[in-house]
Backbone bond lengths (Angstrom), bond angles and torsions (degrees), N, CA, C in turn:
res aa  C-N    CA-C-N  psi(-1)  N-CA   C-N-CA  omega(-1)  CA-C   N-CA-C  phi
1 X - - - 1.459 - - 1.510 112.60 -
2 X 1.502 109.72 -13.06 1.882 96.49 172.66 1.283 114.22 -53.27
3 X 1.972 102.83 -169.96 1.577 107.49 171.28 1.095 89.88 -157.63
4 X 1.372 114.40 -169.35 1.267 143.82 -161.87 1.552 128.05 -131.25
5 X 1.172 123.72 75.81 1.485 116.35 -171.15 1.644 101.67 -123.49
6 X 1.600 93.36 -171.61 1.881 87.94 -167.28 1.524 101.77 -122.94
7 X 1.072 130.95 159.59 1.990 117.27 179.05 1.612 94.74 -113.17
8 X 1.171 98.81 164.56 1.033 126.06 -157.42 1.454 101.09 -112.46
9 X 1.429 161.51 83.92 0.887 141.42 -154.92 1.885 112.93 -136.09
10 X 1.082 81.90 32.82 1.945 113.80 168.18 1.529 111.04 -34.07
11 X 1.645 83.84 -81.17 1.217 135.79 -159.34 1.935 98.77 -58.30
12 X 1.559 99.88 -91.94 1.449 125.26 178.06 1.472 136.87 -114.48
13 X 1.041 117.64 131.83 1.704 107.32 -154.06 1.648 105.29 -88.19
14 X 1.361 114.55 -13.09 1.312 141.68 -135.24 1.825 88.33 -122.19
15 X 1.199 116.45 -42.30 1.482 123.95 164.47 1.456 146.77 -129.55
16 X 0.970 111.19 54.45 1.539 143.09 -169.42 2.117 88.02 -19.39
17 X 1.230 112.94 143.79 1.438 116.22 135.53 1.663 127.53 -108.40
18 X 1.693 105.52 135.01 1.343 89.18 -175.23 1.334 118.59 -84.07
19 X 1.395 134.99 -134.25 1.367 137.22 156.38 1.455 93.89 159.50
20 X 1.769 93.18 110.55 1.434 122.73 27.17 1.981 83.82 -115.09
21 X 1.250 93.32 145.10 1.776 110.57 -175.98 1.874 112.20 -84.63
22 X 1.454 110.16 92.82 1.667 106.18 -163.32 1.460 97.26 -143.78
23 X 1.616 114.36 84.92 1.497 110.01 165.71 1.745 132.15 -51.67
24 X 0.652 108.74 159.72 1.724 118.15 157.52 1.036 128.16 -67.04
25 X 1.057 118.99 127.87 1.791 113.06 171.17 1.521 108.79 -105.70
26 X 1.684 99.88 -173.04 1.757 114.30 -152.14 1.751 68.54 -89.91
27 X 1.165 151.80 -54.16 1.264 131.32 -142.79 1.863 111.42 -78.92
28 X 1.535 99.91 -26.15 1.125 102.25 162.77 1.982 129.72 -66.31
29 X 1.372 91.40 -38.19 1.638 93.81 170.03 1.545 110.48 -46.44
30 X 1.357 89.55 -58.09 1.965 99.93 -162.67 1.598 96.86 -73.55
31 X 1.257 160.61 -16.87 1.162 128.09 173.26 2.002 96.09 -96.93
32 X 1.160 125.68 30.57 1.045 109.99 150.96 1.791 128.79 -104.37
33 X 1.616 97.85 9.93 1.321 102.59 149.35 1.521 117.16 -32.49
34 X 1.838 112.01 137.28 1.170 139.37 179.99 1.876 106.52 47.52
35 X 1.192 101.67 15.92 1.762 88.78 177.50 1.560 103.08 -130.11
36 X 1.095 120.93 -168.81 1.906 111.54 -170.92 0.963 117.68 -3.75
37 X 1.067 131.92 122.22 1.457 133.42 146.63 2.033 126.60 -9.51
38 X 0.613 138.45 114.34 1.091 123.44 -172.13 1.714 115.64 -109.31
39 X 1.493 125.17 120.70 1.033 136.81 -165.91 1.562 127.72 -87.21
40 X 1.544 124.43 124.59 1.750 100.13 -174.05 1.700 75.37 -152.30
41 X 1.396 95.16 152.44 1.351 110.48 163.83 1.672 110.80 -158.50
42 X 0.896 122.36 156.83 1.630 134.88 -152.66 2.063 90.82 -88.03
43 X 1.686 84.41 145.07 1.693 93.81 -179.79 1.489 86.16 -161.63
44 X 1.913 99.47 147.36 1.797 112.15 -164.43 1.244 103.98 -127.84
45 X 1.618 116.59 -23.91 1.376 124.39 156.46 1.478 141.59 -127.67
46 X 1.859 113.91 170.95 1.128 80.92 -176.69 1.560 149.16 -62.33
47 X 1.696 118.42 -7.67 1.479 137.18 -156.11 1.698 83.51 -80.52
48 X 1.113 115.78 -63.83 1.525 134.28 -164.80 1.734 96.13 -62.07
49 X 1.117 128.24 -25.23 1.143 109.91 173.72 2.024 116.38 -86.09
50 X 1.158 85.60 -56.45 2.092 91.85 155.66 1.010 122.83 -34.98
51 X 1.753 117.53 -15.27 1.607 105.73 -160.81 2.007 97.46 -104.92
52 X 1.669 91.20 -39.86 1.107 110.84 -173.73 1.820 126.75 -73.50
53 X 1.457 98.88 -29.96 1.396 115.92 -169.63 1.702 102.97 -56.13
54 X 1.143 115.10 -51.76 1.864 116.71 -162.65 1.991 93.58 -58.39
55 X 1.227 123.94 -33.92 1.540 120.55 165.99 1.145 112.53 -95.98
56 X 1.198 145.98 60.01 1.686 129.81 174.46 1.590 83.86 -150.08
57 X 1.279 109.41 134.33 1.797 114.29 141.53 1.280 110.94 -82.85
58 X 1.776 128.79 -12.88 1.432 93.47 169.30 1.477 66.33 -158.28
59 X 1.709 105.52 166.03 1.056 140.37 159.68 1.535 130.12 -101.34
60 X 1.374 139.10 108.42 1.163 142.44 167.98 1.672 106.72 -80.05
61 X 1.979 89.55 124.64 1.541 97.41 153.36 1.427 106.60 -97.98
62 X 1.278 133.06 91.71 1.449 135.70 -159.70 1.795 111.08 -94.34
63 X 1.117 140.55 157.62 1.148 160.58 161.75 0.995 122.17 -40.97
64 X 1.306 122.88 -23.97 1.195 138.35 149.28 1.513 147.83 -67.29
65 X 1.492 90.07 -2.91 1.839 100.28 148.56 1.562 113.54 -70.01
66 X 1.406 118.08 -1.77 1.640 99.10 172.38 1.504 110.51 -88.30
67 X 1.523 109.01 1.45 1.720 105.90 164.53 1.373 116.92 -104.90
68 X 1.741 103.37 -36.83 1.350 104.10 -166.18 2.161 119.23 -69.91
69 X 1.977 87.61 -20.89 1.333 111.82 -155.32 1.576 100.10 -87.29
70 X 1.505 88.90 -64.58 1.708 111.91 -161.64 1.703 113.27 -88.71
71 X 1.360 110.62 -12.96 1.005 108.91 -159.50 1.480 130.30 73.77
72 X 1.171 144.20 12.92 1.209 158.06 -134.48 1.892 88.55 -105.38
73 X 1.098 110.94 145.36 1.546 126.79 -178.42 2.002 99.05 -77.62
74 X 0.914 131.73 -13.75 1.419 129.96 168.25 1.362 124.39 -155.40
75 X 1.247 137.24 -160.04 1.611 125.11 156.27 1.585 108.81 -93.88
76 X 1.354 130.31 -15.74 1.215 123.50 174.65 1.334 135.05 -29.69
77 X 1.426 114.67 -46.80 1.611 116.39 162.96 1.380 102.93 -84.95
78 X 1.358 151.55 2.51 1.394 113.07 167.80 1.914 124.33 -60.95
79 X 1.062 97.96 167.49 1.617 92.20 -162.66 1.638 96.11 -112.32
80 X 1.449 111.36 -177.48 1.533 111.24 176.78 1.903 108.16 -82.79
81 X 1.333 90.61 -14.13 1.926 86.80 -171.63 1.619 110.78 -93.07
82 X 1.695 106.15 -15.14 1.501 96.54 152.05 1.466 110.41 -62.07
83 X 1.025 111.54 -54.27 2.263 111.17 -152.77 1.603 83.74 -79.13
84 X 1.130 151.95 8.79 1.456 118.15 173.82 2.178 83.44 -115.18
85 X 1.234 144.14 -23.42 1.196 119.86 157.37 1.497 119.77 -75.11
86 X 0.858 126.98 -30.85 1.902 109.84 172.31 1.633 96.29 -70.61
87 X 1.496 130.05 -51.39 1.340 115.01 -160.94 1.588 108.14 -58.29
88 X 1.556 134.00 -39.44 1.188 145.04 178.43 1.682 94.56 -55.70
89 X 1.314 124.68 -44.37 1.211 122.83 174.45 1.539 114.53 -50.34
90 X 1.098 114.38 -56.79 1.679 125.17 -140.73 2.053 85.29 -94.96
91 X 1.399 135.03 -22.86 1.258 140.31 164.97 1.571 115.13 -46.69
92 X 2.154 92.56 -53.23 1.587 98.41 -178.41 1.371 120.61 -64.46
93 X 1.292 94.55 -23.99 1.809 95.18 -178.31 1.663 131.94 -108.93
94 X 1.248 102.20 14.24 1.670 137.46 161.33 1.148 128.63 -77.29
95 X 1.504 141.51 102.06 1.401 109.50 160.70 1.548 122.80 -138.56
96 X 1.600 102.40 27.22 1.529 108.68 163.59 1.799 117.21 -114.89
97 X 1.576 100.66 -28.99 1.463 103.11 -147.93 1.830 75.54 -92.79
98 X 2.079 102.99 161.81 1.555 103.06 173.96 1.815 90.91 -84.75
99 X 1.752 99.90 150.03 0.946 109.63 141.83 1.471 160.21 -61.30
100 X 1.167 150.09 115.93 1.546 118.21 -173.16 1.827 107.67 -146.74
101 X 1.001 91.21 134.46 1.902 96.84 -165.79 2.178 91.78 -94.71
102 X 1.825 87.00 146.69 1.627 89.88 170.36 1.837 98.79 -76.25
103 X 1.361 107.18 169.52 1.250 113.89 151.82 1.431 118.81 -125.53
104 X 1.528 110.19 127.19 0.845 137.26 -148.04 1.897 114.70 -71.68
105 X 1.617 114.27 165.71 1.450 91.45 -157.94 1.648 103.47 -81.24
106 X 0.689 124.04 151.09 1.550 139.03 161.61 1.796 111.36 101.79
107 X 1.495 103.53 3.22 1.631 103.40 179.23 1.745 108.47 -108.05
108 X 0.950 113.27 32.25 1.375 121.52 170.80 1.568 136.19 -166.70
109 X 1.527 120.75 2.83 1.573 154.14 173.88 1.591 97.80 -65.50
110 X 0.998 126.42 -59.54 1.293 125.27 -145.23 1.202 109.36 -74.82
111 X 1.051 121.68 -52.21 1.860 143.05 176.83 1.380 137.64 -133.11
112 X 1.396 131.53 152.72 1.940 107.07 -155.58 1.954 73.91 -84.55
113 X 1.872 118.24 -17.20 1.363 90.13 -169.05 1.696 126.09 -79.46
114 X 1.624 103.39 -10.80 1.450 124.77 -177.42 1.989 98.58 -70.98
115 X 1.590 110.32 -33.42 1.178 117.98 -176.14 1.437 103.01 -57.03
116 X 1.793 121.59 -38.45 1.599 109.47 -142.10 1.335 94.08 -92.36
117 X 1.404 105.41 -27.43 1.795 108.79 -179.14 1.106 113.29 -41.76
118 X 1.839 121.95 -56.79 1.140 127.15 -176.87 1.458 126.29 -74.00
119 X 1.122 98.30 -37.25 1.346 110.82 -174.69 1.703 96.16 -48.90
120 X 1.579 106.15 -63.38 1.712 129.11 176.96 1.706 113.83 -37.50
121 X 1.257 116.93 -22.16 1.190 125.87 -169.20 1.697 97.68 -103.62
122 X 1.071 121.76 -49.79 1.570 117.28 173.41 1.048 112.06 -60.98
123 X 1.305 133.91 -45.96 1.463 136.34 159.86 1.927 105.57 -20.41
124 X 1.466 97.97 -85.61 1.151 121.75 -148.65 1.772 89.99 -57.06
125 X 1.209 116.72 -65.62 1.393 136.25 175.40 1.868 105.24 -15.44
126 X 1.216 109.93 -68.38 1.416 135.25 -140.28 1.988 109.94 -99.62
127 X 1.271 88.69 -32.24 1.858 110.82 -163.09 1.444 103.18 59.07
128 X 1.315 125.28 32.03 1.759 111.91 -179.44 1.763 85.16 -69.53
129 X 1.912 87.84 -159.27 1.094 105.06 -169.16 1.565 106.99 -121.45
130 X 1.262 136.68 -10.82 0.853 148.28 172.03 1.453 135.27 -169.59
131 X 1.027 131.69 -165.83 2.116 132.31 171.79 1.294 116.52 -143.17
132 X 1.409 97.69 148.03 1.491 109.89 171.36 1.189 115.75 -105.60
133 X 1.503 119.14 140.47 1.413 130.32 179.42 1.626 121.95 -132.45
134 X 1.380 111.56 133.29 1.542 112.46 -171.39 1.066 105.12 -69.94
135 X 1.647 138.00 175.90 0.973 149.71 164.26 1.664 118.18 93.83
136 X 1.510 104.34 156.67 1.811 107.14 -169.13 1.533 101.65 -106.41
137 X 1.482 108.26 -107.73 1.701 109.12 -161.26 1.751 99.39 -76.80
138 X 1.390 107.26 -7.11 1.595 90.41 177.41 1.393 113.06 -95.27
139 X 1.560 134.94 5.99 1.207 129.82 140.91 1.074 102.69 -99.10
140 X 1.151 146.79 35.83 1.552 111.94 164.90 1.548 98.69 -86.49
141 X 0.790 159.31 -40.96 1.516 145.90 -174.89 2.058 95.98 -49.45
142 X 1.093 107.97 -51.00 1.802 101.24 -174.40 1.338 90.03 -78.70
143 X 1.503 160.09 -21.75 1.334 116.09 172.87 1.701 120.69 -66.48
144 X 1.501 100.50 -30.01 1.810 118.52 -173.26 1.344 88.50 -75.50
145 X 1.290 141.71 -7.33 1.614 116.52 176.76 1.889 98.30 -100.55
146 X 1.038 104.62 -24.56 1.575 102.31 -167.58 1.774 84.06 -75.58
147 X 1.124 116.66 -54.64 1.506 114.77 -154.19 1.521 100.73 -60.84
148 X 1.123 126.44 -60.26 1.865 136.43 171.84 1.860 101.01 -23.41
149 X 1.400 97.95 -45.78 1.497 99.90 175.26 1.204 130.33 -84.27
150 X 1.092 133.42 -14.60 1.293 118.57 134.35 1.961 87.01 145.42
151 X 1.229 107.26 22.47 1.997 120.56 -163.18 1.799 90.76 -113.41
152 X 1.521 96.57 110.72 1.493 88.73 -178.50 1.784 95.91 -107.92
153 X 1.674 90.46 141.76 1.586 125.80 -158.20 1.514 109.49 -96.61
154 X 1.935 126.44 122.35 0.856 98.11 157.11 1.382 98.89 -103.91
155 X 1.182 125.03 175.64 1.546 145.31 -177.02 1.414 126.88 -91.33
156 X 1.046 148.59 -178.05 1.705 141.88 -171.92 1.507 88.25 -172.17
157 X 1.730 111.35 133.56 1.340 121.26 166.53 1.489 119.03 -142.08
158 X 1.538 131.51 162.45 1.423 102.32 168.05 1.561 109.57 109.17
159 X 1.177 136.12 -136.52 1.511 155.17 123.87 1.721 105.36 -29.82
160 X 1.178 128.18 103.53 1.565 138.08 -158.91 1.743 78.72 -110.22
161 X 1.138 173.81 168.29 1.287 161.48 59.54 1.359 124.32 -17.18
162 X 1.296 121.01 -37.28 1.381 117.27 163.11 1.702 115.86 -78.57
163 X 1.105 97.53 -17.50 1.922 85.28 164.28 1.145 115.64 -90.48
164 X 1.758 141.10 9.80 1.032 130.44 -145.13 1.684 95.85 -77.28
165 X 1.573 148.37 -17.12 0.803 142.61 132.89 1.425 134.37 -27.27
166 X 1.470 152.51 -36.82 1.036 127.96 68.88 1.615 142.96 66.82
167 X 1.502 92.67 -124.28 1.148 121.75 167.90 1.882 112.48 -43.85
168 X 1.219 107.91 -53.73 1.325 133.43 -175.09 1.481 117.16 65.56
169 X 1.375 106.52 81.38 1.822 124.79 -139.23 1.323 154.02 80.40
170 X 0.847 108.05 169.75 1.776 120.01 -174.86 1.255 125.67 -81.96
171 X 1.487 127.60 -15.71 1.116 139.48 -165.15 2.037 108.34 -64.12
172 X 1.361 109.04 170.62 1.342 92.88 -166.85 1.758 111.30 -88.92
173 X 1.077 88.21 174.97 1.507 95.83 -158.82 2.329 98.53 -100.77
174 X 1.537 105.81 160.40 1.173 105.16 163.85 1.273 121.77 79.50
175 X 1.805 108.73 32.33 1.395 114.86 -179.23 1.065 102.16 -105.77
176 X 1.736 141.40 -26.02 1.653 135.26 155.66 1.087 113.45 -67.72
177 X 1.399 115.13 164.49 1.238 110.66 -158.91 1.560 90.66 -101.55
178 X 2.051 128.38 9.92 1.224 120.08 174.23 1.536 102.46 -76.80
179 X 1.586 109.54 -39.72 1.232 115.57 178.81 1.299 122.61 -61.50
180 X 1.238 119.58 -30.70 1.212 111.27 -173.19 1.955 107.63 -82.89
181 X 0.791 133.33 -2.25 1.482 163.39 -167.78 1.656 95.24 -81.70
182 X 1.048 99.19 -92.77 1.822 131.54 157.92 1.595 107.09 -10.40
183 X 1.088 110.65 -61.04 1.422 134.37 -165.95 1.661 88.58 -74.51
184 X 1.276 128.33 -75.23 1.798 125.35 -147.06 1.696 95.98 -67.07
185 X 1.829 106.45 -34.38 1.539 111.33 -178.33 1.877 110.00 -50.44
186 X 1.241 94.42 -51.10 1.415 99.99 171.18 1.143 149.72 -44.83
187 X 1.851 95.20 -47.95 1.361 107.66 162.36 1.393 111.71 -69.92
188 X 0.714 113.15 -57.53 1.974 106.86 178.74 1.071 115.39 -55.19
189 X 1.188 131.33 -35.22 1.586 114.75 164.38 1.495 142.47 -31.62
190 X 1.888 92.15 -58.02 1.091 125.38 162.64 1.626 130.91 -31.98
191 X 1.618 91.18 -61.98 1.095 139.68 -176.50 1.933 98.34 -51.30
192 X 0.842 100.69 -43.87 1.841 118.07 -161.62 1.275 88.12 -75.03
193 X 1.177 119.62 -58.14 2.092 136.96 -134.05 1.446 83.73 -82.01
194 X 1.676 130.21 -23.10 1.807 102.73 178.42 1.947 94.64 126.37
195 X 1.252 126.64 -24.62 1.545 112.99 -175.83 1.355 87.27 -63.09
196 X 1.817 86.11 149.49 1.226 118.33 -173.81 1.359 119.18 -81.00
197 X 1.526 104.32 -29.17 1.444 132.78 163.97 0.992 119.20 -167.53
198 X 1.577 115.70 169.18 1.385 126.69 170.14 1.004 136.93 -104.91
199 X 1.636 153.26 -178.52 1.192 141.28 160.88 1.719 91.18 -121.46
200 X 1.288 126.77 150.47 1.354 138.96 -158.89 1.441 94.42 -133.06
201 X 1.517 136.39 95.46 1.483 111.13 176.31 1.480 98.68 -129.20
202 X 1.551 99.50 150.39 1.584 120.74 171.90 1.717 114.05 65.52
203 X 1.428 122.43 55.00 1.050 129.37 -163.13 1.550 103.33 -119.77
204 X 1.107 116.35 172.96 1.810 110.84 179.50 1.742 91.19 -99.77
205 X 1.317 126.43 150.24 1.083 119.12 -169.62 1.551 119.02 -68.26
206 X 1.577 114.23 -32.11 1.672 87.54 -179.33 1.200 130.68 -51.77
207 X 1.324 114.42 -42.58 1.543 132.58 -176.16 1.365 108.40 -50.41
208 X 1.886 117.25 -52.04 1.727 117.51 162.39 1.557 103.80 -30.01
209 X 1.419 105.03 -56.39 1.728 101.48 -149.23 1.213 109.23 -74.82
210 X 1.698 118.91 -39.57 1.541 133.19 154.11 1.605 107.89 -4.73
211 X 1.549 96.45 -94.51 1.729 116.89 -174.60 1.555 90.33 -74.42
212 X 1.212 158.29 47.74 1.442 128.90 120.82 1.562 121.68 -79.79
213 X 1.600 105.21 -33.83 1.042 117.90 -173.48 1.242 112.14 -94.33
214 X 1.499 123.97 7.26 1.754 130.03 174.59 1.211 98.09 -82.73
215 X 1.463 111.62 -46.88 2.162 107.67 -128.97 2.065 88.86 -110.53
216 X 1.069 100.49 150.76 1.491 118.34 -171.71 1.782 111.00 -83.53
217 X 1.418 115.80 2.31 1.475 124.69 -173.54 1.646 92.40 -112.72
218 X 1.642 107.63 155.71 1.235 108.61 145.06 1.692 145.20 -70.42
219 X 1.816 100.41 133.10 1.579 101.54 -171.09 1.466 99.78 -88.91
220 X 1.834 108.27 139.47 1.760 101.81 164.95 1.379 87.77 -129.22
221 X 1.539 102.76 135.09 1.358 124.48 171.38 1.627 105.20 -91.79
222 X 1.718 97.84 162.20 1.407 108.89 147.48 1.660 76.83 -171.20
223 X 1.865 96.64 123.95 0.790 121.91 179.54 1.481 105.82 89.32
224 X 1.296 145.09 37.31 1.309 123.70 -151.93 1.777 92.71 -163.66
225 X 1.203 125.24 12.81 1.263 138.31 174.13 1.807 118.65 87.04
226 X 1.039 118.81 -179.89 1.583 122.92 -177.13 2.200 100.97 -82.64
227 X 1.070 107.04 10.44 1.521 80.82 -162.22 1.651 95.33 -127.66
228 X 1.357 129.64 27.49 1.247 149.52 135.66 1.526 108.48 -41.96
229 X 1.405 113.67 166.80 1.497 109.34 175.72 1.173 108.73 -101.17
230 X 1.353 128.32 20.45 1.489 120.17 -175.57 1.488 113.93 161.02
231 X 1.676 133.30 126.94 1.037 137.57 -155.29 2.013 109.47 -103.97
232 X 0.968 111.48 135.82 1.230 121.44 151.88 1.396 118.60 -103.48
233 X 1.431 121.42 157.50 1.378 156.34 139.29 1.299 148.68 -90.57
234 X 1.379 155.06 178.58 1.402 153.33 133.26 1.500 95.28 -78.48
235 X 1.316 132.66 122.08 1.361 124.26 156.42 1.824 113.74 -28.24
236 X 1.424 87.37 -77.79 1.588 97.43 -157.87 1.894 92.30 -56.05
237 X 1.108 129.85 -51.81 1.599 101.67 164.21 0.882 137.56 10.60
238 X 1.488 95.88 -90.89 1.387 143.11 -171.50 1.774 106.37 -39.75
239 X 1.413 92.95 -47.18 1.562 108.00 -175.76 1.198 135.28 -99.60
240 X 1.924 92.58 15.31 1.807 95.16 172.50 1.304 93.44 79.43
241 X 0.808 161.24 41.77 1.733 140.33 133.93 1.298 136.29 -92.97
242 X 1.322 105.78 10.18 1.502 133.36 153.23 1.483 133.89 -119.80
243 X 1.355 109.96 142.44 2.007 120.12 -162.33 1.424 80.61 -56.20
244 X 1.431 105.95 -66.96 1.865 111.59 -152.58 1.410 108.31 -81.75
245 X 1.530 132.50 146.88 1.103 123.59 131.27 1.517 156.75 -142.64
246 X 1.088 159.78 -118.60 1.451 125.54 -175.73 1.897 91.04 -101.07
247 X 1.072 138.94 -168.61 1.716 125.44 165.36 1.240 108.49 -91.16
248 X 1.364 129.22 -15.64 1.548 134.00 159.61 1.330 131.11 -56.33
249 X 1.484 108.26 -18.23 1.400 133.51 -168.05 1.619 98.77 -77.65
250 X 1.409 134.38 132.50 1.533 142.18 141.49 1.364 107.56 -94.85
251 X 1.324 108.22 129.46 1.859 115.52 171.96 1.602 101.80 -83.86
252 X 0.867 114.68 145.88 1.703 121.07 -174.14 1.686 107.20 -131.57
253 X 1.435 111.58 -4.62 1.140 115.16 173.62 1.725 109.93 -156.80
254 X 1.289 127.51 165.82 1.567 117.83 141.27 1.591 119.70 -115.60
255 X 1.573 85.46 78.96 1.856 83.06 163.44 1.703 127.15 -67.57
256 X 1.433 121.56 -18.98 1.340 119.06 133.45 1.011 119.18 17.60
257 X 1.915 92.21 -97.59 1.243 112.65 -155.18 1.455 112.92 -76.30
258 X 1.520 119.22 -31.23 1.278 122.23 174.39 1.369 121.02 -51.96
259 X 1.487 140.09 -31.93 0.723 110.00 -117.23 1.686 70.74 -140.18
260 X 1.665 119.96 -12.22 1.668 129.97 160.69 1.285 101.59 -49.60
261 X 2.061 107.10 -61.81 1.692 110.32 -163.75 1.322 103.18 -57.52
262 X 1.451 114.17 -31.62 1.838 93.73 -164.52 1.628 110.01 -80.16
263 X 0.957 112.05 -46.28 2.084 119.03 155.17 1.481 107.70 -37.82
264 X 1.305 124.98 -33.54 1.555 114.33 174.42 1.486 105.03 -78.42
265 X 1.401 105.13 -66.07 1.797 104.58 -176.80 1.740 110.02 -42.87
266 X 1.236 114.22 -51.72 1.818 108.13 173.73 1.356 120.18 -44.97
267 X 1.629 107.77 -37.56 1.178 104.31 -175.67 1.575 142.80 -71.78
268 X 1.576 83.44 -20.20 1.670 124.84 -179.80 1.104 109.88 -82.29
269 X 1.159 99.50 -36.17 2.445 107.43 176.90 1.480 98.30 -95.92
270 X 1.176 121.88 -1.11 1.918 91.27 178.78 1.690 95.39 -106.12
271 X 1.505 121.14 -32.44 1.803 118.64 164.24 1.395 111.24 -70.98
272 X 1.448 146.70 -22.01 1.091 136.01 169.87 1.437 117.15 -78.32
273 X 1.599 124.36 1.95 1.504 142.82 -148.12 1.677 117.76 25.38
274 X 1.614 112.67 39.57 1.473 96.51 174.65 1.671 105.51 -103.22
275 X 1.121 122.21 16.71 1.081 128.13 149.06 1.955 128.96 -119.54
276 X 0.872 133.93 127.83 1.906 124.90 32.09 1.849 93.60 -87.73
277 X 1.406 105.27 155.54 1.632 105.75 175.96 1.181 105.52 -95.88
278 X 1.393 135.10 -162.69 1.904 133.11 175.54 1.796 101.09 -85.60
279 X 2.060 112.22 -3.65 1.502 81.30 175.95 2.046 95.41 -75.81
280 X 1.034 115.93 -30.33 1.559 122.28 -162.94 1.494 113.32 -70.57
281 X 2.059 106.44 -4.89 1.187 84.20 -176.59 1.402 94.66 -111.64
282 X 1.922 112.11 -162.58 1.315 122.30 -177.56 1.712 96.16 -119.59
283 X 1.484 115.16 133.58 1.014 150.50 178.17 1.453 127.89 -80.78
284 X 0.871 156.38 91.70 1.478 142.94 -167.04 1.604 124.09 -67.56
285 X 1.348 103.71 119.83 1.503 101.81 173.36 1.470 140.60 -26.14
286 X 1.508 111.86 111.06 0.967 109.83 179.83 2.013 124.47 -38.31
């Protein structure tokens, strides 16, 4: 479902125009159930969204800028006024892939009506196109109230990250056969209540392949095998800019390392003074 356009970057460096400028919609995601693959990976700003958008059918502002961003030991403290300023970010600098912001933990648990507030406020906040929310049959009543309203839902199953308290780790999910129970109940729930799709993470693969071929929405794994309808990532993952990473993770680059050497070489030319040179500096008029 990508494309191909060219930016324009004349004008503003900060706001590219494309041409021809034609997002995606949520109805387009979901009837690409069982056909292309469908691509999303997480972006927190605008550069990272410019870079990423011409390959993504959708973009996640995910919950996970409270590790990748803030440093924060989980997503649990991120708040709703982080994810509605990076998502407003990652909107401006998008203009093929759909948007969709996480919602964050504690602004949507309590009530499907505590859900719509927020949900309604990221909306308005951000201009994405929709939200993601953790949890299986115990939101499905708040995805069918968000969705009735007109807030299209993606879903989270599997490895929840904000429950990892809870949970009590990261490890993968769906090796009892209570869990694995737990898990298909979930997805179908979901599935029923109106999300448009899901994200499936940290699962043993049958169970992925199980509920791809049950539920009538598209599945995106990470961690959840190749035979999902569509893969997510962490950007910066993805791209090597971290020592550790999950075993689901493929590095596709080392920006790492790129980006140490060039901080070393600067550092070496601004104490040796061969940097800035006379092209870097300003000259006075003749």
């Amino acid at each position: 479902m990508s494309t191909t356009y060219t930016i324009d970057t004349s004008t503003s460096r900060a706001t590219p125009t494309p041409a021809p400028m034609k997002r995606l919609t949520i109805p387009a995601i979901r009837k690409a159930k069982g056909k292309t693959p469908l691509v999303m990976l997480t972006a927190y700003t605008v550069r990272t969204a410019q870079l990423l958008d011409p390959h993504c059918d959708m973009l996640l502002v995910g919950d996970s800028l409270g590790q990748v961003i803030y440093g924060l030991p989980s997503t649990v403290p991120v708040t709703l006024e982080m994810m509605c300023a990076h998502g407003a970010a990652v909107v401006r600098g998008s203009y093929h892939a759909v948007v969709l912001i996480d919602m964050p933990f504690g602004s949507y648990e309590a009530s499907p009506e505590q859900a719509f507030h927020s949900a309604a406020r990221i909306l308005k906040e951000t201009g994405a196109a929709g939200v993601k929310l953790e949890g299986g049959e115990a939101m499905a009543p708040t995805i069918a109230f968000l969705s009735a309203r007109g807030i299209p839902v993606m879903g989270h199953i599997g490895l929840t990250p904000q429950a990892v308290n809870q949970l009590g780790g990261y490890g993968a999910r769906g090796r009892s056969e209570a869990e694995r129970a737990k898990i298909i109940a979930d997805a179908k729930a979901i599935d029923s209540a109106g999300a448009f799709a899901f994200v499936i993470e940290g699962v043993v693969e049958p169970i992925a392949v199980e509920i791809t071929n049950s539920v009538s929405c598209p599945t995106i794994g990470i961690g959840a095998s190749v035979h999902c309808d569509g893969q997510v990532l962490v950007a910066e993952d993805m791209l090597g800019l971290f020592d550790r990473t999950a075993r689901f993770v493929k590095r596709y680059a080392d920006m790492s390392g790129l980006i140490g050497d060039a901080a070393q070489k600067y550092a070496a030319e601004v104490r040796d003074r061969s940097f800035p040179t006379p092209d870097q500096t300003y000259a006075p008029k003749d």
